[in-house]
C-alpha positions in Angstrom: 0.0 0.0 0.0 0.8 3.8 -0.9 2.4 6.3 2.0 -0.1 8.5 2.9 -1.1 11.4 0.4 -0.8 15.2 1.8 -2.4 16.4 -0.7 -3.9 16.3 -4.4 -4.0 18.6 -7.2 -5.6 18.0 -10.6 -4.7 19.9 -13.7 -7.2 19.6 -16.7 -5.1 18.5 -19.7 -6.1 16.6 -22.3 -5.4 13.6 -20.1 -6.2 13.9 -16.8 -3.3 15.0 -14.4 -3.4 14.1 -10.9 -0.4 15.1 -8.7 0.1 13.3 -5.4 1.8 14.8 -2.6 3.3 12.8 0.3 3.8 13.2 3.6 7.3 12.9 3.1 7.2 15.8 0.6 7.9 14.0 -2.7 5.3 14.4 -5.6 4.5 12.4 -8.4 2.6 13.2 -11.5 0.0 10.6 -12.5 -2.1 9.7 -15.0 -6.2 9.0 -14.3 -6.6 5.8 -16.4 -10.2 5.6 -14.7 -12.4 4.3 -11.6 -14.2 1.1 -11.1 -16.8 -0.4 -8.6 -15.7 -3.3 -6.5 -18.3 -4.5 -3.6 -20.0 -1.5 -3.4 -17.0 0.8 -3.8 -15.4 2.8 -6.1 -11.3 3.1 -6.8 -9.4 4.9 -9.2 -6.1 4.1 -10.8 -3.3 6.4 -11.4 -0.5 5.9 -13.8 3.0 8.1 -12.6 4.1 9.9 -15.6 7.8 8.8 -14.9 7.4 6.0 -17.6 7.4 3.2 -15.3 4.9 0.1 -15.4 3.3 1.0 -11.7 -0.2 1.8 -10.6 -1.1 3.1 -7.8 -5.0 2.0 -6.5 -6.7 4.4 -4.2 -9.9 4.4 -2.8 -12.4 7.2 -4.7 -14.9 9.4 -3.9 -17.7 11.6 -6.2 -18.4 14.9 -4.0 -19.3 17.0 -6.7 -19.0 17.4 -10.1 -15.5 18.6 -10.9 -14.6 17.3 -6.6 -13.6 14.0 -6.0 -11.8 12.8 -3.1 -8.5 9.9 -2.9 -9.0 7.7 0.0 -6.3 5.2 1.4 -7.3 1.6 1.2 -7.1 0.4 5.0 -6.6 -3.0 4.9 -4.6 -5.1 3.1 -7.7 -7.7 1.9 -9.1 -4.7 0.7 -6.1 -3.9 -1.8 -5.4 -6.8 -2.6 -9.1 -7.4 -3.9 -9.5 -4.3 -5.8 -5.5 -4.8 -7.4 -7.3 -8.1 -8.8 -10.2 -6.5 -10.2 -7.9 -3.9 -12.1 -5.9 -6.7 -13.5 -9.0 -8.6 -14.3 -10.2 -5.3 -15.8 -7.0 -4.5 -17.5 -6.8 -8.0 -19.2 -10.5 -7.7 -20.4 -9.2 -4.6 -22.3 -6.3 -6.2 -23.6 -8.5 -9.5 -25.3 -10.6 -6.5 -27.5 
């Protein structure tokens, strides 16, 4: 699981920019390559621009329209289950 995030900042691009602050004061510039359900939540994948194969999975949450909020995913089943439904997501997109 990710440190915790300080703080977020999204730039309107043509792709979506999200940058993540930590709490140890590094940032990284990620890509939104989208949410998905699982159980009754939502998560959202970010892609770092810095050209490696990570993804980071964070909880998600609609407060308004252009507002959304990152959450950290608590427990460790929890990740774990939602890293498998990107994958099985992921690979679904792959076979089209």
């Amino acid at each position: 699981m990710a440190e915790d995030i300080k703080n977020v900042n999204v730039e309107e691009e043509e792709e979506d920019i999200i940058t993540l602050e930590f709490d140890d004061d590094t940032a990284v510039d990620c890509y939104v390559m989208g949410t998905f359900e699982l159980n009754d939540k939502e998560y959202i994948a970010l892609a770092p621009e810095d050209g490696t194969d990570d993804v980071y999975i964070y909880g998600y949450k609609q407060l308004a329209d252009d507002e959304f909020e990152i959450l950290e995913i608590e427990s460790e089943e929890e990740f774990d289950a939602a890293a498998a439904e990107f994958d099985a997501i992921m690979a679904e997109e792959d076979e089209n």
